[in-house]
Each structure stands twice: as C-alpha cells, then as structure tokens.
N, C-alpha and C positions, 0 to 999 in steps of 0.2 A: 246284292249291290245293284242300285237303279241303272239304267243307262246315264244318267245325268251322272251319277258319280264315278261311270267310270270315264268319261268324257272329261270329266272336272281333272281325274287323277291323271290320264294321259296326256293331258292340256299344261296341268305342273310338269311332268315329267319334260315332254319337249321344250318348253321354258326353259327349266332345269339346265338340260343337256346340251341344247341345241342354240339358245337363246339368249342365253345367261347376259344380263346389261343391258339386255335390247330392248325395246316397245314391245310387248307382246298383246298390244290392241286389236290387232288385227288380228287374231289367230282364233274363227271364230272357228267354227265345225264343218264346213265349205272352204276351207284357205287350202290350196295347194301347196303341203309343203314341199313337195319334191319338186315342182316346175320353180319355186320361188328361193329353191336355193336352200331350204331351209334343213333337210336330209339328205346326204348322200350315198354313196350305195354303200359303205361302212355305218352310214348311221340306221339304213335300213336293216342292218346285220343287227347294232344294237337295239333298237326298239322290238326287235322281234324277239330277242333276249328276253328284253324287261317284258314285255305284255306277254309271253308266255311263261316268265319265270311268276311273277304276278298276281296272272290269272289261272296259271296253273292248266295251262292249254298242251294239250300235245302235240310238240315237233313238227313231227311223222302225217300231223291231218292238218294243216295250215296250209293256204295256199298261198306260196311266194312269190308275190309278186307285187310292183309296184302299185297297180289299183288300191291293191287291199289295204295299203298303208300312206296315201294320196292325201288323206286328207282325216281328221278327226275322226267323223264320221264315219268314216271309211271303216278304220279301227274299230270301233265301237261294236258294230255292225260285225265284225271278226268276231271280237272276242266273247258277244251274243249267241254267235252260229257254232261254235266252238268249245263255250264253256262246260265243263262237267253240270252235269245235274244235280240239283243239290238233293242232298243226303238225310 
C-alpha cells in the first residue's frame, strides 16, 4: 500500500468518524486536526485503534502522542515507520 493510499484511507476514515455532514475540503495532509477541534483525546484513543488495527502496527512500539496524530501526514508517516515488513 502506497503512502497515497493509506492517506486517502485515513482521510475517509476521519471523515467518517469525525466529520460526518461536514465540508471535508480542507482536510488536506497539513490540516491540524487536533488544534482545529476536529480529534479529541477520545478520538486520539480511537484512531490509534483503527490505524493499528488496520495496519496491523504494534501497540507496545507506537509513540503516543499528539504530534504523531497532528495531522494526515503525521499518520502516514507512523504507520510507514511502523509497519511490518512485507512477507
């Protein structure tokens, strides 16, 4: 899975969950979602869910903290440094 695709898919997901009904124009890969209201610290609990249930990331080697979930790219960038090696 390219970086573009997993961008694309954590882009639907905050949509999804976060967003639902609302303009999601701005939500480019640089949008703060946590200064902009758009995650809170429950929603940082579930995104770290999905993007390790997902991508199948381990727990235990994840660093928790708001940076690493800031913004798209932020993510992206996570779940790159993170992922298993493919097989």
């Amino acid at each position: 899975m390219s970086s573009t695709d997993i961008a694309g898919e954590i882009r639907a997901y905050v949509a999804a969950e976060f967003l639902a009904g609302e303009d999601t124009a701005d939500l480019t890969g640089d949008y703060d979602l946590i200064d902009s209201g758009v995650i809170d610290s429950l929603g940082l609990v579930r995104l770290l869910s999905h993007v390790t249930h997902v991508y199948q990331l381990p727990v235990d080697e994840i660093e928790f903290g708001p940076d690493n979930f800031r913004t798209v790219d932020a993510i992206v960038a996570l779940v790159e440094d993170h992922r298993p090696a493919a097989v």
